[in-house]
C-alpha positions as a Markdown table, in Angstrom:
| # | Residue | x | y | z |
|---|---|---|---|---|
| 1 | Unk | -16.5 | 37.2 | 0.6 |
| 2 | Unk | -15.1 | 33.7 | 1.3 |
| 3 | Unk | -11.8 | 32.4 | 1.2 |
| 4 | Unk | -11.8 | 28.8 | 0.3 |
| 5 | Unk | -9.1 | 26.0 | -0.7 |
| 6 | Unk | -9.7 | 24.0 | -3.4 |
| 7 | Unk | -8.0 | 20.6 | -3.6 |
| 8 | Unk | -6.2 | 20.2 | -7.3 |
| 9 | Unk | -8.7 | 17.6 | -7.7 |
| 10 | Unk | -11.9 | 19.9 | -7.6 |
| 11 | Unk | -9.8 | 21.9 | -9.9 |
| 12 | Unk | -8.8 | 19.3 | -12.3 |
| 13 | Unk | -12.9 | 17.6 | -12.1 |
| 14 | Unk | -14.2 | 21.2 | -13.5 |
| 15 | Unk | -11.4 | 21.7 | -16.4 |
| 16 | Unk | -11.6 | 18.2 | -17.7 |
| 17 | Unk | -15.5 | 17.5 | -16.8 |
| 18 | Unk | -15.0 | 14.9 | -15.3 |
| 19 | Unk | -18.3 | 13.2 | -13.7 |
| 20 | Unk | -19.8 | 12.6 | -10.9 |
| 21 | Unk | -18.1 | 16.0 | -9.7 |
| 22 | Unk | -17.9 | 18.4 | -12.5 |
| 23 | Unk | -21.2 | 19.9 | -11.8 |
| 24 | Unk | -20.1 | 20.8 | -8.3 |
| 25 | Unk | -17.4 | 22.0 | -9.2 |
| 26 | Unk | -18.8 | 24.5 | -11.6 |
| 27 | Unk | -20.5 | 25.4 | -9.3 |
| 28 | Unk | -17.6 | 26.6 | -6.7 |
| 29 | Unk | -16.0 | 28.2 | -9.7 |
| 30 | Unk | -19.6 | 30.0 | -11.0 |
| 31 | Unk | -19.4 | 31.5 | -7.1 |
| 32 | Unk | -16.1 | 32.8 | -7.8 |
| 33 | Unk | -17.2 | 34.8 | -11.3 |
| 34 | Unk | -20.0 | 36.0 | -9.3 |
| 35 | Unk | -17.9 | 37.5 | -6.7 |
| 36 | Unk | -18.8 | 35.5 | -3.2 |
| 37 | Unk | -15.6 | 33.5 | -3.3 |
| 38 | Unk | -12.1 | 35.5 | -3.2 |
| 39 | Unk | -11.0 | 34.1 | -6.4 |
| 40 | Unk | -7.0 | 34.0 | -5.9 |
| 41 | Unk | -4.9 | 31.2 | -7.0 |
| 42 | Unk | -1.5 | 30.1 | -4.7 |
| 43 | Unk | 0.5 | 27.6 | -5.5 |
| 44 | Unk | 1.0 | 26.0 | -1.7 |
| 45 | Unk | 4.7 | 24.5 | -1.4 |
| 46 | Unk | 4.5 | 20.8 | -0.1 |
| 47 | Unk | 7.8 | 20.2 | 2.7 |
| 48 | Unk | 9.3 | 17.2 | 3.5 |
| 49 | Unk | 8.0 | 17.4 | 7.2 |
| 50 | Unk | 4.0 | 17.9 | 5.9 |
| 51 | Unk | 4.8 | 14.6 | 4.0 |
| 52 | Unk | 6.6 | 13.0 | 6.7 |
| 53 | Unk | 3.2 | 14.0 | 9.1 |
| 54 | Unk | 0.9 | 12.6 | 7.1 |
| 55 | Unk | 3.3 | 9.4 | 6.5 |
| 56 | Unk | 3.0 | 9.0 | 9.8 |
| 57 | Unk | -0.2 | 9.4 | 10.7 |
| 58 | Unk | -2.6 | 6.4 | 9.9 |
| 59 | Unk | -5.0 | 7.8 | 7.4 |
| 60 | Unk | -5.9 | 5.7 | 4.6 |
| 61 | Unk | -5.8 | 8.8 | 2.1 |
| 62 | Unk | -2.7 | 9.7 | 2.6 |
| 63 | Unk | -2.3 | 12.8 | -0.5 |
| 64 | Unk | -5.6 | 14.1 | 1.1 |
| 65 | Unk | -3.8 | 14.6 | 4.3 |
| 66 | Unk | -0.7 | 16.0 | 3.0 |
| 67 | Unk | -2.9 | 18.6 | 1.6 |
| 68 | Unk | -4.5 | 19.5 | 4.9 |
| 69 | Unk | -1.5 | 19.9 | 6.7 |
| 70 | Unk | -0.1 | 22.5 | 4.1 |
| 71 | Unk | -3.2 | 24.4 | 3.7 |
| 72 | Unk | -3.4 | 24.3 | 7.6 |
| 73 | Unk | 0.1 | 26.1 | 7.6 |
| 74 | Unk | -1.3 | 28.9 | 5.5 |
| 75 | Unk | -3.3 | 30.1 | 7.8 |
């Protein structure tokens, strides 16, 4: 079984369909009905110093890189 994380945005593309990405998206979730995913949902608090790293760091996409940095701490 793998343990992924989903960014909120693959999560939002397969509830509200929205294309190009839905169909991949179904297809992480259909993986996760058929058992080959660990299908557990955690709600990842966001600190004021994951925000002030990626702030700081010079990455266009900065809300991509916020999320890295707290999934990163999960580990």
């Amino acid at each position: 079984m793998i343990r992924v994380f989903l960014y909120s945005d693959v999560i939002l593309d397969f509830l509200l369909q929205r294309e190009p990405f839905a169909t991949a998206a179904g297809a992480i979730f259909a993986r996760g009905e058929a058992g080959s995913l660990r299908g557990v949902l955690h709600l990842l608090p966001v600190a004021a110093e994951h925000a002030d790293t990626a702030l700081a760091s010079n990455l266009k996409d900065v809300e991509d890189y916020v999320q890295y940095t707290v999934a990163g701490a999960v580990r």
